[in-house]
mmCIF file as Biopython writes it, N, C-alpha, C and O atoms, coordinates in Angstrom:
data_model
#
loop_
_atom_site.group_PDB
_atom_site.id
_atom_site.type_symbol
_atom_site.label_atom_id
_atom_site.label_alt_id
_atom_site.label_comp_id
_atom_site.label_asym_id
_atom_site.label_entity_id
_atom_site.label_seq_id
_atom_site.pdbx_PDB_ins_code
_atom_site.Cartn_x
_atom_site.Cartn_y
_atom_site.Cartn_z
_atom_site.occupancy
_atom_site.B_iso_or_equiv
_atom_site.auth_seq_id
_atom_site.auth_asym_id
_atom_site.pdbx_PDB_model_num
ATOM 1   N N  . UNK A ? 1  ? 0.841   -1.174 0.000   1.0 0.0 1  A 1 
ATOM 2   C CA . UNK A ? 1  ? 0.000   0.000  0.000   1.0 0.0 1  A 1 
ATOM 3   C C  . UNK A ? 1  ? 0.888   1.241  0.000   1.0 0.0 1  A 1 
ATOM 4   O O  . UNK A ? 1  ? 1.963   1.053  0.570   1.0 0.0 1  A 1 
ATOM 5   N N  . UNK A ? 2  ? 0.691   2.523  -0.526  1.0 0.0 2  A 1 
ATOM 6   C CA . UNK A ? 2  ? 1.276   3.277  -0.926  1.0 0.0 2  A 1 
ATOM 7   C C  . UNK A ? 2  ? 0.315   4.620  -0.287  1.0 0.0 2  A 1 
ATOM 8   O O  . UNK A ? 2  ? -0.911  4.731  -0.304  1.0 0.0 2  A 1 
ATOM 9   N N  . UNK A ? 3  ? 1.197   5.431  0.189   1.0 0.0 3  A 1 
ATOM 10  C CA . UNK A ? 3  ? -0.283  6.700  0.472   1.0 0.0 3  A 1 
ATOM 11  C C  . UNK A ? 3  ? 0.695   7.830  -0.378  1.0 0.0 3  A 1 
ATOM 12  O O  . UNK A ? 3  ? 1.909   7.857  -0.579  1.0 0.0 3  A 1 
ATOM 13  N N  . UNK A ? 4  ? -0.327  8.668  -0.745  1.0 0.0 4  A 1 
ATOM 14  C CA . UNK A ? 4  ? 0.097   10.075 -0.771  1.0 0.0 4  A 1 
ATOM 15  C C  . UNK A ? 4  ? -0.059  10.961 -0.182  1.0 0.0 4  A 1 
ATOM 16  O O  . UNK A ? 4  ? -1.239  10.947 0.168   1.0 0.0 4  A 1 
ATOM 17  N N  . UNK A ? 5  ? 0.547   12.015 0.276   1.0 0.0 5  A 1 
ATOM 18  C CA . UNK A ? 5  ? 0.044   12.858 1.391   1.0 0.0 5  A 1 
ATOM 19  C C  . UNK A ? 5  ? 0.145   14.091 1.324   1.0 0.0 5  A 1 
ATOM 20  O O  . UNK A ? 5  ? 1.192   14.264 0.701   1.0 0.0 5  A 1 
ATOM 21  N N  . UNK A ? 6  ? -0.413  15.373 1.648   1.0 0.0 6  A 1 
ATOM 22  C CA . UNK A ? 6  ? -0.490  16.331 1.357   1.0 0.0 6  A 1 
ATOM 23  C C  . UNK A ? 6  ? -0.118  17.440 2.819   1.0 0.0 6  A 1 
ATOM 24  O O  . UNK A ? 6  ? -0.812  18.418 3.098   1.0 0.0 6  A 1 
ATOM 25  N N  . UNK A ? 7  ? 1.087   17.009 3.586   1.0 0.0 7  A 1 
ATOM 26  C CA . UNK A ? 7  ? 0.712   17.731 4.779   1.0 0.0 7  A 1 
ATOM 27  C C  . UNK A ? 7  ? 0.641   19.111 5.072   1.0 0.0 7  A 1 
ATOM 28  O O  . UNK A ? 7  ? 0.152   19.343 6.178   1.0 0.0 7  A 1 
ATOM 29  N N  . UNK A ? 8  ? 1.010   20.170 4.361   1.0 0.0 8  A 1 
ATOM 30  C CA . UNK A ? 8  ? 0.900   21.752 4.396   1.0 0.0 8  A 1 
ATOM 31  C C  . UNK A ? 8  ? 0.041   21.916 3.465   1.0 0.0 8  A 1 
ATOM 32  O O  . UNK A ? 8  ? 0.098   21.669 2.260   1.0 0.0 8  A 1 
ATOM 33  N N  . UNK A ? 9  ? -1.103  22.537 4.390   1.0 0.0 9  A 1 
ATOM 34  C CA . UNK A ? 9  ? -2.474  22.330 3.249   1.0 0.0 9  A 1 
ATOM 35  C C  . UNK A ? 9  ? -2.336  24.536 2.638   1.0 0.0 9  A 1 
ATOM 36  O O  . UNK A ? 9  ? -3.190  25.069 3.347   1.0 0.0 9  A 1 
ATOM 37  N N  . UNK A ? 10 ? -1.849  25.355 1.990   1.0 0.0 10 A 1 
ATOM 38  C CA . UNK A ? 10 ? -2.250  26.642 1.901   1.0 0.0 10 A 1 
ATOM 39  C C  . UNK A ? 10 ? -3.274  26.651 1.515   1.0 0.0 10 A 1 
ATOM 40  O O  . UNK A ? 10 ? -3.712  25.673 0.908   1.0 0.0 10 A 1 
ATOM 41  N N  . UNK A ? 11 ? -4.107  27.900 1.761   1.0 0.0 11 A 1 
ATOM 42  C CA . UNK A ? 11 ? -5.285  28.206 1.388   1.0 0.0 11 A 1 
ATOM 43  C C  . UNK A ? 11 ? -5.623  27.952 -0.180  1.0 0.0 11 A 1 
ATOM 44  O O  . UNK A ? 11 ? -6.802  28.104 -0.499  1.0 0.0 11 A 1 
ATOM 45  N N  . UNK A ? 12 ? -4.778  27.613 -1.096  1.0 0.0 12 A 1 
ATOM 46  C CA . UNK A ? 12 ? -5.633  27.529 -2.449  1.0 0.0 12 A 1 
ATOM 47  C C  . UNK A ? 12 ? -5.738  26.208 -2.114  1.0 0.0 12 A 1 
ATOM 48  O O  . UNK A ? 12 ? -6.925  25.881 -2.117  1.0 0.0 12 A 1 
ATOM 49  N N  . UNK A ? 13 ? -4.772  25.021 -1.736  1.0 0.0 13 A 1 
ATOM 50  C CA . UNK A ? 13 ? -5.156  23.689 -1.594  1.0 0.0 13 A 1 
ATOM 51  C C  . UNK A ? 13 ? -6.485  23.539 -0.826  1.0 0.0 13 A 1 
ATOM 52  O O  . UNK A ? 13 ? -7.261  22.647 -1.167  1.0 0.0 13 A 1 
ATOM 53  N N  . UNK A ? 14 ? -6.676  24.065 -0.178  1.0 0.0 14 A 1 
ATOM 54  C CA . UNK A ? 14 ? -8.019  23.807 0.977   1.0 0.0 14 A 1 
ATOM 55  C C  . UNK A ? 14 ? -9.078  24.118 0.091   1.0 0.0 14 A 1 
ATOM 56  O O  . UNK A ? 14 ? -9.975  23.318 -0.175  1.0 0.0 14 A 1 
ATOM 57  N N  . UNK A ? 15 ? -8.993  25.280 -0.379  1.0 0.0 15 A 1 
ATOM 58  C CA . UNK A ? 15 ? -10.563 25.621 -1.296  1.0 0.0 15 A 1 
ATOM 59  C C  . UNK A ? 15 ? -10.217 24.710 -2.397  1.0 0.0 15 A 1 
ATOM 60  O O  . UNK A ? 15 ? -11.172 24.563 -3.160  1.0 0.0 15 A 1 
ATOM 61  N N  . UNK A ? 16 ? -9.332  24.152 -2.680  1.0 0.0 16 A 1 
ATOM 62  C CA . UNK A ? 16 ? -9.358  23.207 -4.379  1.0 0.0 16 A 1 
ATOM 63  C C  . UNK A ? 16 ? -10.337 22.247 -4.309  1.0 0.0 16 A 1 
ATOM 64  O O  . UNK A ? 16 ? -11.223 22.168 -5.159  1.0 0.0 16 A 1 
ATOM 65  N N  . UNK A ? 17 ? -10.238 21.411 -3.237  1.0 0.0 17 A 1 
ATOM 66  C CA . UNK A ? 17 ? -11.402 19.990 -2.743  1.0 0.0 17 A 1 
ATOM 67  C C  . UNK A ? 17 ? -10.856 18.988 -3.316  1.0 0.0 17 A 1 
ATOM 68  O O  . UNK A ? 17 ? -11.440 18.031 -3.824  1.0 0.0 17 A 1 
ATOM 69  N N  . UNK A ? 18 ? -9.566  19.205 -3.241  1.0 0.0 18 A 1 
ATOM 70  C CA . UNK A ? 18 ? -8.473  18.306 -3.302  1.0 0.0 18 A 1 
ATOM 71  C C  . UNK A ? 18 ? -8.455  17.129 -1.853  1.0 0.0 18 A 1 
ATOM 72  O O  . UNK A ? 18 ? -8.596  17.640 -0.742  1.0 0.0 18 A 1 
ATOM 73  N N  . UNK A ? 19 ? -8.300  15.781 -1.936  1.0 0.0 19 A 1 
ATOM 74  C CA . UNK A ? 19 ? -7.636  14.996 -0.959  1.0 0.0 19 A 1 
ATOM 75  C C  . UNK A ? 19 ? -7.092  15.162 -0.122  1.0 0.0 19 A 1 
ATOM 76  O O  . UNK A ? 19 ? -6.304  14.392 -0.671  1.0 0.0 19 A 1 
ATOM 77  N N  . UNK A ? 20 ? -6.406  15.538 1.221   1.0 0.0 20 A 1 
ATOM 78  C CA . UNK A ? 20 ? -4.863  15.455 1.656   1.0 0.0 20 A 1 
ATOM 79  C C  . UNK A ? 20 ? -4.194  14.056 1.536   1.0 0.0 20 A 1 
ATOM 80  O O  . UNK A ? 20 ? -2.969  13.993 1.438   1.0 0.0 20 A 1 
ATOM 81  N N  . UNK A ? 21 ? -4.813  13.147 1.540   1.0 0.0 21 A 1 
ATOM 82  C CA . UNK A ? 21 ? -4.772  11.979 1.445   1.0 0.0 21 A 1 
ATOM 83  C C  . UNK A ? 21 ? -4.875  11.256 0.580   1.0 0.0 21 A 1 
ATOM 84  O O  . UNK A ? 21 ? -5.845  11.678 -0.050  1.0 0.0 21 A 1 
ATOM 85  N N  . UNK A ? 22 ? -4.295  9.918  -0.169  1.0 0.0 22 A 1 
ATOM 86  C CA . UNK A ? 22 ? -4.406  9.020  -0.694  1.0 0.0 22 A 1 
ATOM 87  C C  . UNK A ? 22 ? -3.819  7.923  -0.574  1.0 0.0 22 A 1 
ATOM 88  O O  . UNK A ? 22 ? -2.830  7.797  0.149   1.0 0.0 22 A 1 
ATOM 89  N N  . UNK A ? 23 ? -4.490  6.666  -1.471  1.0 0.0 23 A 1 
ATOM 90  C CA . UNK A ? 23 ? -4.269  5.264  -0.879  1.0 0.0 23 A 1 
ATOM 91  C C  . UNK A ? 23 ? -4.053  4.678  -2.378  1.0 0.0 23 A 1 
ATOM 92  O O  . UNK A ? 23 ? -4.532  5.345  -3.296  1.0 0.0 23 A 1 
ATOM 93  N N  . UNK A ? 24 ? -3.669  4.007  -2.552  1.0 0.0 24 A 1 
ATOM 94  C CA . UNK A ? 24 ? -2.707  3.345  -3.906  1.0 0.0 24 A 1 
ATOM 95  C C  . UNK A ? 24 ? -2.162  1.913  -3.615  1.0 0.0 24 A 1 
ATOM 96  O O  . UNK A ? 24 ? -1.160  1.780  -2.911  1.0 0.0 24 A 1 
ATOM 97  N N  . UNK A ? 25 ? -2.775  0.899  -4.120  1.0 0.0 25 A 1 
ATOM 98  C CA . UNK A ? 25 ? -1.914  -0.197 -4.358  1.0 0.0 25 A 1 
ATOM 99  C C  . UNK A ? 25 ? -0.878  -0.592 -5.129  1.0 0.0 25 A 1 
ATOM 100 O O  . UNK A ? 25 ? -0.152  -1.561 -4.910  1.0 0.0 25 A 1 
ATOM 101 N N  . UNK A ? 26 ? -0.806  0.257  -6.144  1.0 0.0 26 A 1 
ATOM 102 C CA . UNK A ? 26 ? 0.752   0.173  -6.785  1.0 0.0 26 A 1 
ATOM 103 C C  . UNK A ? 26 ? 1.507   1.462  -6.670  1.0 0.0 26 A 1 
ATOM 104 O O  . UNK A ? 26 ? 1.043   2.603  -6.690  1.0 0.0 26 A 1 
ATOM 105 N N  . UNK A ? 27 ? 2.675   1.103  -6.555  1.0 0.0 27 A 1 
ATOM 106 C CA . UNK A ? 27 ? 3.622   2.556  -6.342  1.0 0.0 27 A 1 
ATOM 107 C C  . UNK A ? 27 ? 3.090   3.328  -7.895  1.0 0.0 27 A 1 
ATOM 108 O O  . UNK A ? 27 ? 2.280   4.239  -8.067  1.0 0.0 27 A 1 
ATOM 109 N N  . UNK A ? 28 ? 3.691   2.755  -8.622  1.0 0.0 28 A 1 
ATOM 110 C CA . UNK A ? 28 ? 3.298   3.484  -10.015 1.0 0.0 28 A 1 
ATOM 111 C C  . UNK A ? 28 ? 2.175   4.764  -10.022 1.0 0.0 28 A 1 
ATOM 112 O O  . UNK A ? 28 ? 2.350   5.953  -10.290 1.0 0.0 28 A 1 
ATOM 113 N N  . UNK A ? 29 ? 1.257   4.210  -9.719  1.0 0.0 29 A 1 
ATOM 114 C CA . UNK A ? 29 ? -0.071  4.559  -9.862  1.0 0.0 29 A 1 
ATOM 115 C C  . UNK A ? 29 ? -0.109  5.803  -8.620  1.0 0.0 29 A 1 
ATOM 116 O O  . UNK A ? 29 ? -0.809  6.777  -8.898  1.0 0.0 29 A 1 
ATOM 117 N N  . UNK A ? 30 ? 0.582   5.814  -7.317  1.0 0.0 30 A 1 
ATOM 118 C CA . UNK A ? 30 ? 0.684   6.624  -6.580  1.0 0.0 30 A 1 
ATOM 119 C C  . UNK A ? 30 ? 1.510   7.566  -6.993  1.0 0.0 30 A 1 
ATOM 120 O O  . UNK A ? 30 ? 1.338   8.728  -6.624  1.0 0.0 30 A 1 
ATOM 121 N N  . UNK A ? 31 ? 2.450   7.245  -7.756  1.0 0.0 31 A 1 
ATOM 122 C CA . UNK A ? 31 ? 3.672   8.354  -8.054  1.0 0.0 31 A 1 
ATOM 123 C C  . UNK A ? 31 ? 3.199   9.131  -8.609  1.0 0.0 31 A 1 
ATOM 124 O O  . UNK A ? 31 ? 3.271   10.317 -8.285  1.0 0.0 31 A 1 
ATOM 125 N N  . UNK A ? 32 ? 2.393   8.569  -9.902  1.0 0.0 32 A 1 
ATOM 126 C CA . UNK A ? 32 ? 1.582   9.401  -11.048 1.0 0.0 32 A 1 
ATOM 127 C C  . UNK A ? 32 ? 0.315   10.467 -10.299 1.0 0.0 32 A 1 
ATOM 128 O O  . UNK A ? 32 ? -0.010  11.574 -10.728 1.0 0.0 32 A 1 
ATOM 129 N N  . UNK A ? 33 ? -0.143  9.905  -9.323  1.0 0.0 33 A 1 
ATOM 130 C CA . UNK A ? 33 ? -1.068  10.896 -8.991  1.0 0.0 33 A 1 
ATOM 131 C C  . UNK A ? 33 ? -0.051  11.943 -8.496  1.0 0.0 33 A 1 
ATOM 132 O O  . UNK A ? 33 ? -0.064  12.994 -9.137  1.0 0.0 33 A 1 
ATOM 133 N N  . UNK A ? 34 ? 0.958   11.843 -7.327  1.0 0.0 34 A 1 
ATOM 134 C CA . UNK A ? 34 ? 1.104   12.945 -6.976  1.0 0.0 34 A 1 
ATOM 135 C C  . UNK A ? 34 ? 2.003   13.684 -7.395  1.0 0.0 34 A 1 
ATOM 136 O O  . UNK A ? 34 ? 2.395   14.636 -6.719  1.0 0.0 34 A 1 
ATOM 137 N N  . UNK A ? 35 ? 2.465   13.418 -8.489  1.0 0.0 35 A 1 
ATOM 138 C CA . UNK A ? 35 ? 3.349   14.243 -9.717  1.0 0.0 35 A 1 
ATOM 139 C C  . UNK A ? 35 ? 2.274   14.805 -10.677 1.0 0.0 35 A 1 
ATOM 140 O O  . UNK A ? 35 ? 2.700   15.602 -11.512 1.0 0.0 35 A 1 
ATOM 141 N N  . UNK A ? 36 ? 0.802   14.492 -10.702 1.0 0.0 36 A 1 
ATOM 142 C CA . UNK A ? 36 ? -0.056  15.424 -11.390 1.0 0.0 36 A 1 
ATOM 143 C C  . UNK A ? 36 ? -0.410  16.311 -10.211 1.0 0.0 36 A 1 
ATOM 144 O O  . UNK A ? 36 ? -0.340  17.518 -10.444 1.0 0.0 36 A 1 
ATOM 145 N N  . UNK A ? 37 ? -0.758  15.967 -9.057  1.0 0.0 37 A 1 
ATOM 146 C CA . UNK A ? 37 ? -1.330  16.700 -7.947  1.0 0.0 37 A 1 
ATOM 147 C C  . UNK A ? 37 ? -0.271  18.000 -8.141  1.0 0.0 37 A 1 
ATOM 148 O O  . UNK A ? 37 ? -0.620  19.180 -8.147  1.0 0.0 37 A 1 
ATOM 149 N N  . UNK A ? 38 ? 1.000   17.536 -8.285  1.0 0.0 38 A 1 
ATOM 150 C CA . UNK A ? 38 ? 1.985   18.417 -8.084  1.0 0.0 38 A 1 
ATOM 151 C C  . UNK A ? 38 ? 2.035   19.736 -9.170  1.0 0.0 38 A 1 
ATOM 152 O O  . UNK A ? 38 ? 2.085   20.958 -9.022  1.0 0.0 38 A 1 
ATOM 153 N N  . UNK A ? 39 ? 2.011   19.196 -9.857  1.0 0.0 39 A 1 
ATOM 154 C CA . UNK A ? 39 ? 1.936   19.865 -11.503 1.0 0.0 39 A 1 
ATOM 155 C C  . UNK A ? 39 ? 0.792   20.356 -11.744 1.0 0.0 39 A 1 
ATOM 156 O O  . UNK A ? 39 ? 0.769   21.234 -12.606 1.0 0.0 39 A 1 
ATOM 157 N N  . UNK A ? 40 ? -0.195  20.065 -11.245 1.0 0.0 40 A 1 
ATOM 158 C CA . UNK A ? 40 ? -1.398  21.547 -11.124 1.0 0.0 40 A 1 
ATOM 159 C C  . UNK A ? 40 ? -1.510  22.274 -10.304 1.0 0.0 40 A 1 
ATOM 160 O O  . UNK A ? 40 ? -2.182  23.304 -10.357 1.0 0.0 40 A 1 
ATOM 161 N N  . UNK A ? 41 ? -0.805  21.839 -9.284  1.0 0.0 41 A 1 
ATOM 162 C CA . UNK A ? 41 ? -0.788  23.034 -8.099  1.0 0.0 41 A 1 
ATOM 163 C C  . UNK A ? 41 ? 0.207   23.951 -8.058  1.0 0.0 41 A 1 
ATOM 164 O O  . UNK A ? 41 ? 0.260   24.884 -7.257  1.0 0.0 41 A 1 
ATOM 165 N N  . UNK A ? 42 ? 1.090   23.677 -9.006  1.0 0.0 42 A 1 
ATOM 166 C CA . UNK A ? 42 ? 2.149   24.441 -9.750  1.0 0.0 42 A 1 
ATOM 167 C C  . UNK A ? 42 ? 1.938   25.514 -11.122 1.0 0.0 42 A 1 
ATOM 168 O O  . UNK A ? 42 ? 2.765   26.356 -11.472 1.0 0.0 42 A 1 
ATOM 169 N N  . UNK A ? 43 ? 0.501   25.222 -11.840 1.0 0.0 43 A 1 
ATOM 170 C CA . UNK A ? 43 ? 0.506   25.469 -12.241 1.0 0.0 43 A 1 
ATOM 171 C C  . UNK A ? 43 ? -0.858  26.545 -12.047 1.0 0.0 43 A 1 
ATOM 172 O O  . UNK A ? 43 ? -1.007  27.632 -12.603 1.0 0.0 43 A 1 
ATOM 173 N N  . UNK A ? 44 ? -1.816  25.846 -11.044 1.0 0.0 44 A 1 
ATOM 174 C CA . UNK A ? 44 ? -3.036  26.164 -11.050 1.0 0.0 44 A 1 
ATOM 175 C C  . UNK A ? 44 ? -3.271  27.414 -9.781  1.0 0.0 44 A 1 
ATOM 176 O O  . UNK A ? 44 ? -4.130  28.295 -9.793  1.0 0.0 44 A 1 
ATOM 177 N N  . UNK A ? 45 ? -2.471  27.225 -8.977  1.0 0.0 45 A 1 
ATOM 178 C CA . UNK A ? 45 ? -2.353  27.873 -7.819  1.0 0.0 45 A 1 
ATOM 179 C C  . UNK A ? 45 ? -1.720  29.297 -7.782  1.0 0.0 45 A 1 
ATOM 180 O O  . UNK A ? 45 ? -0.991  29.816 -8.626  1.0 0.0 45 A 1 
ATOM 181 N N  . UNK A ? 46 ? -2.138  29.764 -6.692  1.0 0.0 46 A 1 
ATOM 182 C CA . UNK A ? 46 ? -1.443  31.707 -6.686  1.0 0.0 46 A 1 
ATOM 183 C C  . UNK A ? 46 ? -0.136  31.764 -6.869  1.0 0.0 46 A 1 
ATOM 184 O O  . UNK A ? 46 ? 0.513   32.808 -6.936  1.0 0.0 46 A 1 
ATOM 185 N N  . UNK A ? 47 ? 0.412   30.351 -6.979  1.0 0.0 47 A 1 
ATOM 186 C CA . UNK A ? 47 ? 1.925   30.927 -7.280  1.0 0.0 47 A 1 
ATOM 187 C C  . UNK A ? 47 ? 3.375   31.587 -6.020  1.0 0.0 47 A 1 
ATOM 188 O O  . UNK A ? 47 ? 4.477   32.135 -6.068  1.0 0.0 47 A 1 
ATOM 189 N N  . UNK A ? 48 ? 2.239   30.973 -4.875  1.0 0.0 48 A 1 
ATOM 190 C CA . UNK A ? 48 ? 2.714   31.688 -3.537  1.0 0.0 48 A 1 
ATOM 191 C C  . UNK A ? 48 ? 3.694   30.622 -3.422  1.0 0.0 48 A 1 
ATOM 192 O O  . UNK A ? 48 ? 4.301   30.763 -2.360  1.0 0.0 48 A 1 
ATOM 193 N N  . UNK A ? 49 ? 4.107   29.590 -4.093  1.0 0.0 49 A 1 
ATOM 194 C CA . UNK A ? 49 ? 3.778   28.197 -2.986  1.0 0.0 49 A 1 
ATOM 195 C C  . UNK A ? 49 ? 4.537   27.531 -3.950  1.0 0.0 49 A 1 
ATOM 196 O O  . UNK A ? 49 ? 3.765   27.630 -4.904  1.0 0.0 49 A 1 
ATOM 197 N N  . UNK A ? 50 ? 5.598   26.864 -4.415  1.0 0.0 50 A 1 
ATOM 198 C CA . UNK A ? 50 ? 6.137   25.688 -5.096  1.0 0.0 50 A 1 
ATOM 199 C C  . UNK A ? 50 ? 5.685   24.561 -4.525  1.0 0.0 50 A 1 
ATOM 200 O O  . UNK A ? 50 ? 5.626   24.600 -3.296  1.0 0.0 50 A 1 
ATOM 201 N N  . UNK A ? 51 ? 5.214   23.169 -5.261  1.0 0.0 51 A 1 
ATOM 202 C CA . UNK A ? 51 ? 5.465   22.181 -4.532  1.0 0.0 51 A 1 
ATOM 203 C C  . UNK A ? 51 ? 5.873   21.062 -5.444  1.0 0.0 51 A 1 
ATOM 204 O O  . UNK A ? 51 ? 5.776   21.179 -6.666  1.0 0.0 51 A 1 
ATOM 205 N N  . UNK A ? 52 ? 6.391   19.831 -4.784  1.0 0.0 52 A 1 
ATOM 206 C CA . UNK A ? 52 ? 7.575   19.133 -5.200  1.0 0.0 52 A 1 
ATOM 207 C C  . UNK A ? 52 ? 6.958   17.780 -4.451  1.0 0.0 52 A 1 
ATOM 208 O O  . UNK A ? 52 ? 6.146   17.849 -3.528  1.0 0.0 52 A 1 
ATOM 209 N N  . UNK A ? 53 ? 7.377   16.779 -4.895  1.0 0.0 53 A 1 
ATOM 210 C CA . UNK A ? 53 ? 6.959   15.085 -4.897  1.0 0.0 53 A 1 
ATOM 211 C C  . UNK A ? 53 ? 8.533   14.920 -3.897  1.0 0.0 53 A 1 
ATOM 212 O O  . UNK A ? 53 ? 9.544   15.621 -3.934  1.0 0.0 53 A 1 
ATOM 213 N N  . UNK A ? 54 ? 8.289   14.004 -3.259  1.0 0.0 54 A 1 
ATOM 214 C CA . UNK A ? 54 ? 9.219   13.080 -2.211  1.0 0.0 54 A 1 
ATOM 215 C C  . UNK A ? 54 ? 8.665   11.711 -1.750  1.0 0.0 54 A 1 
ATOM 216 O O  . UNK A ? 54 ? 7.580   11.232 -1.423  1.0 0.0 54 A 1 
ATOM 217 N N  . UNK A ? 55 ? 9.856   11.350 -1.878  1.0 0.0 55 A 1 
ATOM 218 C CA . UNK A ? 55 ? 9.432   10.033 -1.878  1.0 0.0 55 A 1 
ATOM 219 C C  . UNK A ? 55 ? 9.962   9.548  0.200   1.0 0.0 55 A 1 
ATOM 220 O O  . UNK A ? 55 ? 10.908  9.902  0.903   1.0 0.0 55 A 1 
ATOM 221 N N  . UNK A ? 56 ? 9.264   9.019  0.345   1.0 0.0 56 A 1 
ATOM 222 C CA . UNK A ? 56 ? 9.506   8.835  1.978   1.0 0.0 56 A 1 
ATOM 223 C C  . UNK A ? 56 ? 8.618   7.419  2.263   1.0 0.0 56 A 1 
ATOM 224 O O  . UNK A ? 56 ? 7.515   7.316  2.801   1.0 0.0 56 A 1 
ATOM 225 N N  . UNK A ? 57 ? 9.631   6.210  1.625   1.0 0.0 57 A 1 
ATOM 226 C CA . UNK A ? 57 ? 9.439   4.595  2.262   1.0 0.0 57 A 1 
ATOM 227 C C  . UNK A ? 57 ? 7.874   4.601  1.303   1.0 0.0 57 A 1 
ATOM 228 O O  . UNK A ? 57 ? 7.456   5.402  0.467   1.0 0.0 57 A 1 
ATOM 229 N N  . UNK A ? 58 ? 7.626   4.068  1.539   1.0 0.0 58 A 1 
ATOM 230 C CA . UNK A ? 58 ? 6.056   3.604  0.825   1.0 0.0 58 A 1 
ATOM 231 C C  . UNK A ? 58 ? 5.087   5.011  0.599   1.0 0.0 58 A 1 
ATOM 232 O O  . UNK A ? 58 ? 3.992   5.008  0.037   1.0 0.0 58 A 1 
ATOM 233 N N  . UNK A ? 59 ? 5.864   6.363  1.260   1.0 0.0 59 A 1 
ATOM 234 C CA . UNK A ? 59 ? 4.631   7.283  1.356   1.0 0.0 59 A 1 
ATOM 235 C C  . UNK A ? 59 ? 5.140   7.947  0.070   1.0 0.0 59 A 1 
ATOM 236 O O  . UNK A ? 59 ? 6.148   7.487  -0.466  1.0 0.0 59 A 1 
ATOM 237 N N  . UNK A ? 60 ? 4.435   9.112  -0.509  1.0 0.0 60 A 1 
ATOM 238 C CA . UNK A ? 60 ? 4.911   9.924  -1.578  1.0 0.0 60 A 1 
ATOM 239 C C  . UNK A ? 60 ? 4.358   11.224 -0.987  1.0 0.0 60 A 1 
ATOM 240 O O  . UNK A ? 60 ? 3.154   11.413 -1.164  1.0 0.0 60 A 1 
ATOM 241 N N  . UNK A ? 61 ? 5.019   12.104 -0.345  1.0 0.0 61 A 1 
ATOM 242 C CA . UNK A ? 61 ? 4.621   13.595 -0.056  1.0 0.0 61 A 1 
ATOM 243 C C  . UNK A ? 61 ? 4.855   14.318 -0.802  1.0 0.0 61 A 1 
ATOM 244 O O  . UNK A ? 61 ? 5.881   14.352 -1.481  1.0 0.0 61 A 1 
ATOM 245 N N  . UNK A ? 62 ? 3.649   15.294 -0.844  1.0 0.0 62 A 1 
ATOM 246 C CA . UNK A ? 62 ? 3.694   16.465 -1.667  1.0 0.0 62 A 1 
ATOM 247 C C  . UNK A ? 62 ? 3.848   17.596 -1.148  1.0 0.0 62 A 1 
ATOM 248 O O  . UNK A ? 62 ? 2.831   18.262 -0.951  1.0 0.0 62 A 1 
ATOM 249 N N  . UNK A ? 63 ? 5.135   18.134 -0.781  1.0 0.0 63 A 1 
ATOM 250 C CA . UNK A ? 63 ? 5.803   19.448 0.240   1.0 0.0 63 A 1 
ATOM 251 C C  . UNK A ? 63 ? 5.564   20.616 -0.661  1.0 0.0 63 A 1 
ATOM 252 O O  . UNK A ? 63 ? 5.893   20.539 -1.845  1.0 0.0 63 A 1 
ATOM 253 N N  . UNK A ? 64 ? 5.041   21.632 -0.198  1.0 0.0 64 A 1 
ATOM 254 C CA . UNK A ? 64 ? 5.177   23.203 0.080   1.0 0.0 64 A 1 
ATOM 255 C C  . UNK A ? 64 ? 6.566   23.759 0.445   1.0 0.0 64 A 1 
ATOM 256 O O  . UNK A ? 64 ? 7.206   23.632 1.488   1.0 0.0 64 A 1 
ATOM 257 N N  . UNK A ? 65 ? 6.933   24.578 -0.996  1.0 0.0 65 A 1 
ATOM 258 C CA . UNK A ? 65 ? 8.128   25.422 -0.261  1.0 0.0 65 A 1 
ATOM 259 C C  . UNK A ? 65 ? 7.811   26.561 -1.014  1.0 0.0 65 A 1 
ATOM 260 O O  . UNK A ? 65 ? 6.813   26.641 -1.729  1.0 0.0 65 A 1 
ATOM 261 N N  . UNK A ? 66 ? 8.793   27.594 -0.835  1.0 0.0 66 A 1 
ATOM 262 C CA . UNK A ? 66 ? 8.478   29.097 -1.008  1.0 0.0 66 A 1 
ATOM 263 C C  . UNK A ? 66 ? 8.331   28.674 -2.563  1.0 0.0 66 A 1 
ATOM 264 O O  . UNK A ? 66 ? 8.531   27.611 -3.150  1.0 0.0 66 A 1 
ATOM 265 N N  . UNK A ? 67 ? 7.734   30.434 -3.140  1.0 0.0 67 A 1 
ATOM 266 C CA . UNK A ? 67 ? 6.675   30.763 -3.944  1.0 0.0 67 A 1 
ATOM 267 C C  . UNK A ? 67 ? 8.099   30.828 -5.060  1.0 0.0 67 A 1 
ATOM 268 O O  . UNK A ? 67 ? 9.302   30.630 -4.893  1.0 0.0 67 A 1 
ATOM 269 N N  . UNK A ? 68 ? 7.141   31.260 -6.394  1.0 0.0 68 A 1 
ATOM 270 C CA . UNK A ? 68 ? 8.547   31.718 -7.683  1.0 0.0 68 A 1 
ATOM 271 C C  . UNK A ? 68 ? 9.489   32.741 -7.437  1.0 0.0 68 A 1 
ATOM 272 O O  . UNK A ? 68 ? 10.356  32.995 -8.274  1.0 0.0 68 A 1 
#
């Protein structure tokens, strides 16, 4: 089992109605979500906010760091 996780939620993530969470039985399939999760919130978002995929043992986090 594989989760994805979203733990620094900023205010555009919260109003998106986005997950913080997810559950994945294949890594694959988890990676891919949160490298799209990543890539619209990069793209879709105020721009305050970079975020970036990590990989951490079975989990895949999706971290918040400073803006462009």
């Amino acid at each position: 089992m594989y989760k994805v996780t979203v733990p620094q939620q900023c205010g555009c993530f919260r109003r998106s109605g986005k997950d913080a969470e997810s559950v994945f039985d294949d890594k694959d399939a988890a990676l891919m979500h949160a490298t799209e999760m990543a890539e619209m919130m990069n793209d879709n978002f105020c721009q305050k906010h970079m975020f970036n995929v990590v990989e951490d043992g079975n989990n895949l986090v999706v971290l918040m760091g400073a803006g462009r």
